[in-house]
N, CA, C and O atoms as a MOPAC input file, in Angstrom:
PM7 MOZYME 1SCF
protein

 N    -89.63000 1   -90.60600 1  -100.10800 1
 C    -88.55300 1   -90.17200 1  -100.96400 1
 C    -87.28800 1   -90.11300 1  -100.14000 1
 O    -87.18700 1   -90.00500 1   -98.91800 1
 N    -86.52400 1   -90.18900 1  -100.88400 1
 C    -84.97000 1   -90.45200 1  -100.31500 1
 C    -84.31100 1   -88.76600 1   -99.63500 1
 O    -84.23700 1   -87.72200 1  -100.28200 1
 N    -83.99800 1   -88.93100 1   -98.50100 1
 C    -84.21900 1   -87.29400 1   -97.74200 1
 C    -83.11200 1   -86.54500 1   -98.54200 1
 O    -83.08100 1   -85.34800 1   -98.25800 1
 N    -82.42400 1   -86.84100 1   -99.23700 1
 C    -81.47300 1   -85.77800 1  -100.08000 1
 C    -82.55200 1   -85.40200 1  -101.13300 1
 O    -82.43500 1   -84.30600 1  -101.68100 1
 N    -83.63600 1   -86.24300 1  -101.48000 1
 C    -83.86200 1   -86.14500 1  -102.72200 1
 C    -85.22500 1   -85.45700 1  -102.45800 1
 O    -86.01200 1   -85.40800 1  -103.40300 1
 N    -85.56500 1   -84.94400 1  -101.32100 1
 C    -86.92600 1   -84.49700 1  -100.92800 1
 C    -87.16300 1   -83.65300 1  -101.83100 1
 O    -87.95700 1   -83.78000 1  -102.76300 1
 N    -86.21200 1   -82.40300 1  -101.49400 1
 C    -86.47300 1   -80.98300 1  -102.43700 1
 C    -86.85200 1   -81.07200 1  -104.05600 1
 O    -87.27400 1   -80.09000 1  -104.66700 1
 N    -86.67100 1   -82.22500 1  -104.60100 1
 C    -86.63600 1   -82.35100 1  -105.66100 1
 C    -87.97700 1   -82.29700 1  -106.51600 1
 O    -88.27800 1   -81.87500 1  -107.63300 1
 N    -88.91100 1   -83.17800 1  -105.03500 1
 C    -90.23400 1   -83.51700 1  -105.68700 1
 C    -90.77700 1   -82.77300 1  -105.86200 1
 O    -91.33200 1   -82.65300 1  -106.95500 1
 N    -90.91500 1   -81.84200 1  -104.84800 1
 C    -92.10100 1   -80.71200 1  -104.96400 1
 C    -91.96400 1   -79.97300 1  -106.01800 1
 O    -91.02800 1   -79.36700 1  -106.53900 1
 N    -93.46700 1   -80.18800 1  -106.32300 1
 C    -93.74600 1   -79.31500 1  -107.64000 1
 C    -93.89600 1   -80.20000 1  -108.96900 1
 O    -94.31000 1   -79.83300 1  -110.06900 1
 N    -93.41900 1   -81.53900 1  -108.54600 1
 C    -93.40600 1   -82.68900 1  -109.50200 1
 C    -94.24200 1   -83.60300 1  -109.28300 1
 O    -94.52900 1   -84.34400 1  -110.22300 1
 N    -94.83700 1   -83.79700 1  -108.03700 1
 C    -95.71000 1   -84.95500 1  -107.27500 1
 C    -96.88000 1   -85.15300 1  -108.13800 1
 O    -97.00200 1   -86.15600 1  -108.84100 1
 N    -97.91000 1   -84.01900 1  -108.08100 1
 C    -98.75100 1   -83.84100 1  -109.37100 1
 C    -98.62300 1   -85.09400 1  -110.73500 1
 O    -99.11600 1   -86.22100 1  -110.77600 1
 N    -97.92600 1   -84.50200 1  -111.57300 1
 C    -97.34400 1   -85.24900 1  -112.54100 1
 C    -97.04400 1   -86.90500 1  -112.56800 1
 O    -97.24900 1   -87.70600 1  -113.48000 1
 N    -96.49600 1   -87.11300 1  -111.26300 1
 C    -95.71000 1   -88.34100 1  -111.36200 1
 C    -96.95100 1   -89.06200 1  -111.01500 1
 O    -97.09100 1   -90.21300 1  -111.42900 1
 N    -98.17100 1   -88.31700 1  -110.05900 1
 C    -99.54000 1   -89.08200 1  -109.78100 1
 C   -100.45800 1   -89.19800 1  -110.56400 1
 O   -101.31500 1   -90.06400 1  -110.39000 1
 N   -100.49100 1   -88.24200 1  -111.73500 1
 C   -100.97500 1   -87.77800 1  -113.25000 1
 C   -100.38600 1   -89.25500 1  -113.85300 1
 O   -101.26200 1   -90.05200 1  -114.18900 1
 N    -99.22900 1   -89.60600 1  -113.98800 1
 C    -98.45300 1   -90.75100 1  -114.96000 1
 C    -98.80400 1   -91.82800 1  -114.27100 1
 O    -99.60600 1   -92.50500 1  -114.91400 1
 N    -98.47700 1   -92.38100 1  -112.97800 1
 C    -98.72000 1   -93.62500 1  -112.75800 1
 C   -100.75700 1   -94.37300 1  -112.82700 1
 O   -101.15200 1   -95.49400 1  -113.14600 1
 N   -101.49600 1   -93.20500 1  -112.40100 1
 C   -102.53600 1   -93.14800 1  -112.51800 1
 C   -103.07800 1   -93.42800 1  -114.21400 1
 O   -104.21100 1   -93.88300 1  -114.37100 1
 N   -102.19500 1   -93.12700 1  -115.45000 1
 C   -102.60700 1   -93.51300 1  -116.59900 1
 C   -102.76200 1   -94.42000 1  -116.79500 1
 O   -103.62000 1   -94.75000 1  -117.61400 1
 N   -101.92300 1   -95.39400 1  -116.07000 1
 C   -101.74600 1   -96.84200 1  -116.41700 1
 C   -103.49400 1   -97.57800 1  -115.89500 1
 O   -103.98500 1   -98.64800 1  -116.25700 1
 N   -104.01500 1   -96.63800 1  -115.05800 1
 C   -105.11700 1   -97.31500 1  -115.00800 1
 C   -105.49100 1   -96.99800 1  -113.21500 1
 O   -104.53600 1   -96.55700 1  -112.57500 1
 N   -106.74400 1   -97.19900 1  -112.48500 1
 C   -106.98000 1   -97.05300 1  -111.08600 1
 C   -106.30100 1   -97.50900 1  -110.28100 1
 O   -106.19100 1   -98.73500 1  -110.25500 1
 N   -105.59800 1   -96.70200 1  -109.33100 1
 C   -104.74800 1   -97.46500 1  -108.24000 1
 C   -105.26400 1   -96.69000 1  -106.67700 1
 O   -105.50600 1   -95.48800 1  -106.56600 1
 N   -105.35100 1   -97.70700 1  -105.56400 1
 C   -105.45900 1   -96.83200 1  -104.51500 1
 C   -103.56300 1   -96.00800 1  -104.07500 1
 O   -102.47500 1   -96.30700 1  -104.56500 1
 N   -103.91400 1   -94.93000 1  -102.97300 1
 C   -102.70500 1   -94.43100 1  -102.48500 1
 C   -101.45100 1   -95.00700 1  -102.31600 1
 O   -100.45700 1   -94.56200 1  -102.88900 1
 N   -101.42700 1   -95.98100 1  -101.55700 1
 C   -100.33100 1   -97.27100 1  -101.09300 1
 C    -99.78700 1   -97.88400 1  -102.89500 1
 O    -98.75000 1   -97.41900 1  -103.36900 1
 N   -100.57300 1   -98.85100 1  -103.65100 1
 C   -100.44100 1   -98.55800 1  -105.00500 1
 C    -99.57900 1   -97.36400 1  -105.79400 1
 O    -98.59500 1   -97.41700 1  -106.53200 1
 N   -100.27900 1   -96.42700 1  -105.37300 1
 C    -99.07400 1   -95.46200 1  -106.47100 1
 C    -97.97200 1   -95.26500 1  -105.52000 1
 O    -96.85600 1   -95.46000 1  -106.00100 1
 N    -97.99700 1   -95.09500 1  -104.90500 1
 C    -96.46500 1   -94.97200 1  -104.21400 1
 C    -95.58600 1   -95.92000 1  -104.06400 1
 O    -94.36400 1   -95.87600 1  -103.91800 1
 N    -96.28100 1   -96.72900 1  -104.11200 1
 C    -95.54100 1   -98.54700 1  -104.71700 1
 C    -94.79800 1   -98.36300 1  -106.01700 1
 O    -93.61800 1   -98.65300 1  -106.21600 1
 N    -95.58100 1   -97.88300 1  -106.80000 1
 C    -95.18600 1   -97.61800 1  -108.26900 1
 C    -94.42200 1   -96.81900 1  -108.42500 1
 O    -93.29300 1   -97.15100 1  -108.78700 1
 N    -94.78000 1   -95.31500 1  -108.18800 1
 C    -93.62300 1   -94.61100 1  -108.26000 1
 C    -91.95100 1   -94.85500 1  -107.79700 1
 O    -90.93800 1   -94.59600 1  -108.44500 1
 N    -92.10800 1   -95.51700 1  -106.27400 1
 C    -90.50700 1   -96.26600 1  -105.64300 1
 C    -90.38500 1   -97.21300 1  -106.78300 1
 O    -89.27800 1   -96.99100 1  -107.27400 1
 N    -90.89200 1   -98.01900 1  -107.34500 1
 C    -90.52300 1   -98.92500 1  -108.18300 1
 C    -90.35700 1   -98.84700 1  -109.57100 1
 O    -89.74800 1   -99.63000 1  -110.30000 1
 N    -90.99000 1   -97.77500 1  -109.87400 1
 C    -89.82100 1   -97.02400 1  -111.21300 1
 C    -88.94500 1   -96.17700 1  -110.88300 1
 O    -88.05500 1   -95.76100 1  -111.62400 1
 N    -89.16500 1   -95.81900 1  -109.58500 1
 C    -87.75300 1   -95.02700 1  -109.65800 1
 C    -86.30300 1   -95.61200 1  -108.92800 1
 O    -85.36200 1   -95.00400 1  -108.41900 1
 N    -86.55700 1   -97.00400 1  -109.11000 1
 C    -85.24900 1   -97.91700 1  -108.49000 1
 C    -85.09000 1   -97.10200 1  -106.98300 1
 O    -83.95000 1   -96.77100 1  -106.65600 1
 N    -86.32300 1   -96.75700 1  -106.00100 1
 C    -85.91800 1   -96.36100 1  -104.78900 1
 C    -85.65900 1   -95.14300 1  -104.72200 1
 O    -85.31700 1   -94.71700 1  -103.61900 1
 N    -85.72700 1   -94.32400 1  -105.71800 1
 C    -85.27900 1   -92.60800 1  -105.70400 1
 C    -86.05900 1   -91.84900 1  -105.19300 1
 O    -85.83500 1   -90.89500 1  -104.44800 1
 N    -87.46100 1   -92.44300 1  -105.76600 1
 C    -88.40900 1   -91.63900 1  -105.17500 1
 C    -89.63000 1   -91.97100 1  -104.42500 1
 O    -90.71200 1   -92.19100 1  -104.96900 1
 N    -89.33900 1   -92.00900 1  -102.66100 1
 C    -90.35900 1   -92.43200 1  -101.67000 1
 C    -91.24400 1   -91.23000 1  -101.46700 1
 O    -90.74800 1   -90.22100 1  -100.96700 1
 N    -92.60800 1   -91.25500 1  -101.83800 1
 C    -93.82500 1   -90.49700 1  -101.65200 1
 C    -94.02200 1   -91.33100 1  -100.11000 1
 O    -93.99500 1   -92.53500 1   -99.85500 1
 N    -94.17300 1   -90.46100 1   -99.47300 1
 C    -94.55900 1   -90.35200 1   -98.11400 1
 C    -96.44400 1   -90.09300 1   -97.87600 1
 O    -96.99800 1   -89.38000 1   -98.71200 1
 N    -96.98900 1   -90.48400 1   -97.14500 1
 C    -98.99400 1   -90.21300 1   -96.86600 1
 C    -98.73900 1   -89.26500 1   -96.68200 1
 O    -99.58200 1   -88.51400 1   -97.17200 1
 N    -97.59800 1   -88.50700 1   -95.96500 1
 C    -97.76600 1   -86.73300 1   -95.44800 1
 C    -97.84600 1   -85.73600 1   -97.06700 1
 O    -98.13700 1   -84.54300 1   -96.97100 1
 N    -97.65100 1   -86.16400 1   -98.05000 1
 C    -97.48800 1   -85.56600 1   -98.86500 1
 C    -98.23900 1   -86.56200 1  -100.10100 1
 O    -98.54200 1   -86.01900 1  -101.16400 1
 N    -98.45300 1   -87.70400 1   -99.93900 1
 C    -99.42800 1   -88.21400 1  -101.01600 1
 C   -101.00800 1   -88.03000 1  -101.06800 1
 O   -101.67500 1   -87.66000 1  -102.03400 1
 N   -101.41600 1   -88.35500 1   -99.87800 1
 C   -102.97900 1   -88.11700 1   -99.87300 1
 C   -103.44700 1   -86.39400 1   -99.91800 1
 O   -104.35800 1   -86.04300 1  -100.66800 1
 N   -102.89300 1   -85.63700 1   -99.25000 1
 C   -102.96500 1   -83.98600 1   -99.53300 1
 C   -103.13900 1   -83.51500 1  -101.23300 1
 O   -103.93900 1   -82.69300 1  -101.67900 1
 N   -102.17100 1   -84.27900 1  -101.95300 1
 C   -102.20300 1   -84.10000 1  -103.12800 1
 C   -103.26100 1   -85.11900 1  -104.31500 1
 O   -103.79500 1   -84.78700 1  -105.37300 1
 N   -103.25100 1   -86.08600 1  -103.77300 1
 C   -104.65000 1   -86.35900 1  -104.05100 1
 C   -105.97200 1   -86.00900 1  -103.95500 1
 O   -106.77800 1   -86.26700 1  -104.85000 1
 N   -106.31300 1   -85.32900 1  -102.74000 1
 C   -107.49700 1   -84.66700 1  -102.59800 1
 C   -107.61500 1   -83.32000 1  -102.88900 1
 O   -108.72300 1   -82.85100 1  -103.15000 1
 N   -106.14300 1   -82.31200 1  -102.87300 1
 C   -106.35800 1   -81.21100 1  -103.58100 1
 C   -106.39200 1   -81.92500 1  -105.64800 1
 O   -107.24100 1   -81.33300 1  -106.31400 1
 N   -105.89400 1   -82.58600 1  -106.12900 1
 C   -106.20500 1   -83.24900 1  -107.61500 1
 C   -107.79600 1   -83.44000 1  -108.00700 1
 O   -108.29400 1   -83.27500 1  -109.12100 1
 N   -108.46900 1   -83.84100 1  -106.76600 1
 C   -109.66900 1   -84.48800 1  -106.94900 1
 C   -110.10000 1   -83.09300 1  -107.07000 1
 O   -110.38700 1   -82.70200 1  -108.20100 1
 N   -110.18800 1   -82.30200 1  -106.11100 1
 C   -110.88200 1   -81.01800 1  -106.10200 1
 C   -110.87400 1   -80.13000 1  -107.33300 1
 O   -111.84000 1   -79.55200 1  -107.83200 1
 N   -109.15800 1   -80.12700 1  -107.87500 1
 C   -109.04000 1   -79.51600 1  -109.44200 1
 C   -109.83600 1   -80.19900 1  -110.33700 1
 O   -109.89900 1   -79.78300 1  -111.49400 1
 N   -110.66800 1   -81.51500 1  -109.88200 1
 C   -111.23800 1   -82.01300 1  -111.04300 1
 C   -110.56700 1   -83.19200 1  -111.78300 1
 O   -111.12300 1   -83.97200 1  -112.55700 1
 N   -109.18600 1   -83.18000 1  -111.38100 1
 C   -108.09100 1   -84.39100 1  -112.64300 1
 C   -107.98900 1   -85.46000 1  -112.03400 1
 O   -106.94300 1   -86.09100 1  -112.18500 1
 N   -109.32000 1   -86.13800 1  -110.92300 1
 C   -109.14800 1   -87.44400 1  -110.50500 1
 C   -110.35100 1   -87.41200 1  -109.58600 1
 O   -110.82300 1   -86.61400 1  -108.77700 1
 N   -110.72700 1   -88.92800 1  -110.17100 1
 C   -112.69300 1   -89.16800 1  -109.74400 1
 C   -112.16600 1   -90.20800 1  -108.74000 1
 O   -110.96500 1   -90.42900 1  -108.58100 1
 N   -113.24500 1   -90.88600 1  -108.01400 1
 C   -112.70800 1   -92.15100 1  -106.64800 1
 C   -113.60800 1   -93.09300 1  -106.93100 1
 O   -114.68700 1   -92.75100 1  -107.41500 1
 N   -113.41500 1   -94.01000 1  -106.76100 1
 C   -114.62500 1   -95.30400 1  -106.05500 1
 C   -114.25000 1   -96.16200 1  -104.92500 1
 O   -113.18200 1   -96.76300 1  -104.80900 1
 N   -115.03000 1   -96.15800 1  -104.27600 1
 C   -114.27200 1   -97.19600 1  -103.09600 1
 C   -114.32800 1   -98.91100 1  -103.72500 1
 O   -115.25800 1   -99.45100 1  -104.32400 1
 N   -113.16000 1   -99.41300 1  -103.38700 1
 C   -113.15900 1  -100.68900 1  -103.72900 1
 C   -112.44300 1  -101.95200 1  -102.67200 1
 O   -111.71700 1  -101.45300 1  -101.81300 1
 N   -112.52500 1  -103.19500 1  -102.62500 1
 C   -111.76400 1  -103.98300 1  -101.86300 1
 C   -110.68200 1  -104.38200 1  -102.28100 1
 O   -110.65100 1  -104.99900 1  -103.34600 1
 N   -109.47800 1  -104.12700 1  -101.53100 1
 C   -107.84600 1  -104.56500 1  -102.32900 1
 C   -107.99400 1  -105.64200 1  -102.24800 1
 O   -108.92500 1  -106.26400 1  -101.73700 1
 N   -106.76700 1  -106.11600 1  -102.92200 1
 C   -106.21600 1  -107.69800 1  -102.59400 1
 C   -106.11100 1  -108.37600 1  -101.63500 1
 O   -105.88600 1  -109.58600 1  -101.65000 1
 N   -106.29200 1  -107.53900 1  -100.46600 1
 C   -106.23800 1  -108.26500 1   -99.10900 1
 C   -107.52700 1  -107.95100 1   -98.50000 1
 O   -107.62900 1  -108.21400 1   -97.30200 1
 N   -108.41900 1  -107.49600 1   -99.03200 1
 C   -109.37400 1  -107.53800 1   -98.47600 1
 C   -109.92900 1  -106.36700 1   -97.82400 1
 O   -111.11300 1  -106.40000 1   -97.49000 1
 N   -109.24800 1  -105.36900 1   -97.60800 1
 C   -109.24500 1  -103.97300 1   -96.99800 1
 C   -110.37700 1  -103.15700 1   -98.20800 1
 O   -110.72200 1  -103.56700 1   -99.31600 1
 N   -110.65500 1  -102.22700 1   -97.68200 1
 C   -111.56500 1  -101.05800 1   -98.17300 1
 C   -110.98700 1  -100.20400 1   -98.30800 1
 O   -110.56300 1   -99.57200 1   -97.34100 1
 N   -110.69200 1   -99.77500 1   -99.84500 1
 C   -109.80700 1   -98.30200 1  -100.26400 1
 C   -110.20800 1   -97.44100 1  -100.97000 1
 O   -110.78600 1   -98.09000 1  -101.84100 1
 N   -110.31300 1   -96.44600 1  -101.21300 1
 C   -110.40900 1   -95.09100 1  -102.12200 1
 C   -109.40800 1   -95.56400 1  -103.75800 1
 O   -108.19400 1   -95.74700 1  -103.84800 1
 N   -110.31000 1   -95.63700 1  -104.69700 1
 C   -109.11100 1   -96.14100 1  -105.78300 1
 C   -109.42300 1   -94.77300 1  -106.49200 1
 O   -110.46800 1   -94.13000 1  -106.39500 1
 N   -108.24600 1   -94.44400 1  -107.26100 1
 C   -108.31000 1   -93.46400 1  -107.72100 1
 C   -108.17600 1   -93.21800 1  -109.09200 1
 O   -107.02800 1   -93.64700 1  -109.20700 1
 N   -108.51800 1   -92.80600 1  -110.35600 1
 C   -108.73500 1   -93.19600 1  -111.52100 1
 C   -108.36800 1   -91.30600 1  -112.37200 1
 O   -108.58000 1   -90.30400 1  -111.68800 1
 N   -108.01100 1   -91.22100 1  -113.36200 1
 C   -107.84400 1   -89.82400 1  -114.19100 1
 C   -109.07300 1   -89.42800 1  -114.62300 1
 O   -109.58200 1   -90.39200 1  -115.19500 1
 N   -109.89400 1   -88.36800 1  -114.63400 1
 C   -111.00800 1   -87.58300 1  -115.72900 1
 C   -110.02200 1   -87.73800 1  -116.61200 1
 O   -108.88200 1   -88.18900 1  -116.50100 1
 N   -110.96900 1   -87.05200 1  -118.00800 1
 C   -111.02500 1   -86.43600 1  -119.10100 1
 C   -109.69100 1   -85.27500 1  -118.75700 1
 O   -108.62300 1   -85.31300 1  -119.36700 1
 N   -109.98200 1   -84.35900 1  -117.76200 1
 C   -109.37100 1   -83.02700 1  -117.21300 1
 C   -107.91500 1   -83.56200 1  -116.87300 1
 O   -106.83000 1   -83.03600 1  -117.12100 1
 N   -108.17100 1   -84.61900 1  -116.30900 1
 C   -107.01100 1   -85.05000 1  -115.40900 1
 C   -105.72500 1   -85.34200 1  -116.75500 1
 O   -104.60000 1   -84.84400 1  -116.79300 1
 N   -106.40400 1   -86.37800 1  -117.84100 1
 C   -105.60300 1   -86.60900 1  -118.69900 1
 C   -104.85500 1   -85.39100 1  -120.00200 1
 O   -103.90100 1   -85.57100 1  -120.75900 1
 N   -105.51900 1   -84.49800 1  -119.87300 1
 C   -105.64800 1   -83.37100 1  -120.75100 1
 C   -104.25000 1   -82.54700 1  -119.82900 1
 O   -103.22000 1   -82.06500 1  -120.29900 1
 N   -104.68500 1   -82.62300 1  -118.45700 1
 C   -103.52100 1   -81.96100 1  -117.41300 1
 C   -101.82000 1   -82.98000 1  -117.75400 1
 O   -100.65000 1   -82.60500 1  -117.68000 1
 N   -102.28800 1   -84.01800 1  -118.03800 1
 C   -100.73400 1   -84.66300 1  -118.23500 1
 C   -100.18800 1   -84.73900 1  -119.32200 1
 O    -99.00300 1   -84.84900 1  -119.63700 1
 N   -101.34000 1   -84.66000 1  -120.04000 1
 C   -100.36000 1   -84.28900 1  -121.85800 1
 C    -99.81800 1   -82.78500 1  -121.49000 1
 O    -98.63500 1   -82.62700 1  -121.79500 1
 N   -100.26000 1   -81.99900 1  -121.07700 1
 C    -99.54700 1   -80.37900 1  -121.08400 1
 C    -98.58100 1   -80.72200 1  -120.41400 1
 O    -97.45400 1   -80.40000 1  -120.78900 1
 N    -98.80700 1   -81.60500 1  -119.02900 1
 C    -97.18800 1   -81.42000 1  -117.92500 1
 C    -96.13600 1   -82.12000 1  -118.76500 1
 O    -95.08900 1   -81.58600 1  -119.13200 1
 N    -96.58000 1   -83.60800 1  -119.09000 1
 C    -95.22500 1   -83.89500 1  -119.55600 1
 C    -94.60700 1   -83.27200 1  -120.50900 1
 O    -93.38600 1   -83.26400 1  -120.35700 1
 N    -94.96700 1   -82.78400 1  -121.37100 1
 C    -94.28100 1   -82.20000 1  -122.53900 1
 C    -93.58900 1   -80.82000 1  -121.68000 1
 O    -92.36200 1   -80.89900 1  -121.74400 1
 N    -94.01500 1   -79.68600 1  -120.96200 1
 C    -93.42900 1   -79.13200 1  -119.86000 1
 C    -92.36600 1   -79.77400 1  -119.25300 1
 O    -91.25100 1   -79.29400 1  -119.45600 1
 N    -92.46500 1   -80.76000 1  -118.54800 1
 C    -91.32800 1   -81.60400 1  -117.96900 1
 C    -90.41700 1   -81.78200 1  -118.46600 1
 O    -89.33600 1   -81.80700 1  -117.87900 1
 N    -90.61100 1   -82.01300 1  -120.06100 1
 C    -89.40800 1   -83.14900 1  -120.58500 1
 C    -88.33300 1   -81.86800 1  -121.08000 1
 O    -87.12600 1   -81.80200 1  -121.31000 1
 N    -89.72600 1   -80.70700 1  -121.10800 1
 C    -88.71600 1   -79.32300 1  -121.71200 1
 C    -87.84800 1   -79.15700 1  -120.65000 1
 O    -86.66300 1   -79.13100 1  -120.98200 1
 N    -88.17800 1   -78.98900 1  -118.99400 1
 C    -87.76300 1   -78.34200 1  -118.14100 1
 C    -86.19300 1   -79.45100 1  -117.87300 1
 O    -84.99000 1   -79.21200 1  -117.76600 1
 N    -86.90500 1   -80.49400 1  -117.85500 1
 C    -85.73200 1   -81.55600 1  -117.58600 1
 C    -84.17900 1   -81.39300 1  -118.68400 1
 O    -82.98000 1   -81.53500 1  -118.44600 1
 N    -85.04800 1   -80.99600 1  -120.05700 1
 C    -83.42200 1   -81.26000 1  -121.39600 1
 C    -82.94400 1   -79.81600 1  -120.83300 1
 O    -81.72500 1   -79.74700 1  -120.68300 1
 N    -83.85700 1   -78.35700 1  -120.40800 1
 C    -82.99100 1   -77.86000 1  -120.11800 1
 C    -82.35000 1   -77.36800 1  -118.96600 1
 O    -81.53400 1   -76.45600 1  -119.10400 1
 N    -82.60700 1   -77.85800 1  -117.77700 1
 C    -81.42000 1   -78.25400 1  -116.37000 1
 C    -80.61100 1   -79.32500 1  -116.82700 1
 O    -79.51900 1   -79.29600 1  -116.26100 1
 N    -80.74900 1   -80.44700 1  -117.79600 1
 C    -79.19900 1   -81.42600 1  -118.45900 1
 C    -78.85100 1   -80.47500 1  -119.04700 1
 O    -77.73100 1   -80.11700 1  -118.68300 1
 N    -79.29100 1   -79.85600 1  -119.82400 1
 C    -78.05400 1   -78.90600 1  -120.36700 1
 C    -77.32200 1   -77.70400 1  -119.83600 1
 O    -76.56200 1   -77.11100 1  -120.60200 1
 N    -77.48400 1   -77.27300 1  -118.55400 1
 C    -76.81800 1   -76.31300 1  -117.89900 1
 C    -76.40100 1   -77.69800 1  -116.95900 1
 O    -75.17300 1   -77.69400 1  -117.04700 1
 N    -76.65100 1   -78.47500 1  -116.39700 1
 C    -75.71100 1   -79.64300 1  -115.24500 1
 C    -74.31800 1   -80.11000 1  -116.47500 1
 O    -73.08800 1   -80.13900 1  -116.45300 1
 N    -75.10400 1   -80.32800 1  -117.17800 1
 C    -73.78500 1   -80.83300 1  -118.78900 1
 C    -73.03600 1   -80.15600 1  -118.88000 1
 O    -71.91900 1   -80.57300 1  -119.18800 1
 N    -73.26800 1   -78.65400 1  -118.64600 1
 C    -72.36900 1   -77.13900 1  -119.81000 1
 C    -71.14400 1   -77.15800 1  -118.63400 1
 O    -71.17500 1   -77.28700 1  -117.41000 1
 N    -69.59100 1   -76.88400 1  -120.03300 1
 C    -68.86800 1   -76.10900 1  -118.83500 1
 C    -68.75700 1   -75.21200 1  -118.82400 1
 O    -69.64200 1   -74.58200 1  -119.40300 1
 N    -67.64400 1   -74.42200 1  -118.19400 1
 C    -67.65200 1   -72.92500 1  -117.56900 1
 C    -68.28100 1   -72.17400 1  -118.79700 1
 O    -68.23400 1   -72.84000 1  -119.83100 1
 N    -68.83700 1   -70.97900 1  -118.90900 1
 C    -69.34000 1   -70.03900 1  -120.09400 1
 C    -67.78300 1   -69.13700 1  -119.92700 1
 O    -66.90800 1   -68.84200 1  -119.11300 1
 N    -68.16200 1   -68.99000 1  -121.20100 1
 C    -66.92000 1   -67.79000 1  -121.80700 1
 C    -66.46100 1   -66.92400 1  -121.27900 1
 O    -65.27100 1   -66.62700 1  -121.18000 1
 N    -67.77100 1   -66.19100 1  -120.69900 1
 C    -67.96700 1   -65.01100 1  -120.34400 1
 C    -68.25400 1   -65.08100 1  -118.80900 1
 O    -68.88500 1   -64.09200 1  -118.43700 1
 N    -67.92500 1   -66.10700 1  -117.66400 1
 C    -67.60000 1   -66.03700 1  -116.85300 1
 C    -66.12200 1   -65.40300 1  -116.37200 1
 O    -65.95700 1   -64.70800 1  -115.36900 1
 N    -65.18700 1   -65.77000 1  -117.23800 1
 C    -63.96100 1   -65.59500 1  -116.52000 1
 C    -63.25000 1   -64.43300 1  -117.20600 1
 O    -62.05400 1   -64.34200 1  -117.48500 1
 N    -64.23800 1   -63.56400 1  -117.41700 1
 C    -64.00100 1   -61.89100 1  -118.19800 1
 C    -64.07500 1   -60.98400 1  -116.80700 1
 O    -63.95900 1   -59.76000 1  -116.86100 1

């Protein structure tokens, strides 16, 4: 992630590994591919902070493994959503999208009324 933009993730990483993971099994390298690449570069997931959160996910239950061979031939951990896992991202996003309209609407608002009393 982009170092201004570090603070941002935490607390969001979850989620964004919850969403790209819907699309279907990806190993580690994979989602973090994905995530930089929807987020036009905004958001670099780092191994110091991707695999930690994968294996605490697995442990909550919201993501099963199989080992498989990539495209190049390597041996990876792919990682796929439970039942639990998907049930966990219908609650976050709808959470998210609340939390997100309302920080735009205080970044949007100008001064309040009742500031300059």
């Amino acid at each position: 992630m982009a170092k201004d933009n570090r603070r941002f993730l935490q607390g969001t990483l979850d989620v964004l590994i919850l969403k790209t993971l819907s699309w279907g099994p990806m190993h580690g390298y994979g989602i973090a591919t994905w995530i930089e690449r929807c987020s036009e570069a905004a958001l670099q997931v780092e191994d110091g902070s991707l695999y930690p959160a994968l294996h605490r996910m697995e442990r909550k239950g919201w993501l099963d493994f199989e080992w498989r061979i990539t495209e190049n031939g390597r041996r990876a951990k792919y990682y796929a959503l439970t039942a639990e896992g998907r049930a966990k991202l219908q609650r976050d996003a709808v959470d998210w999208a609340r939390f997100a309209d309302a920080v735009s609407r205080v970044m949007d608002s100008g001064e309040p009324g009742w500031a300059s009393q």
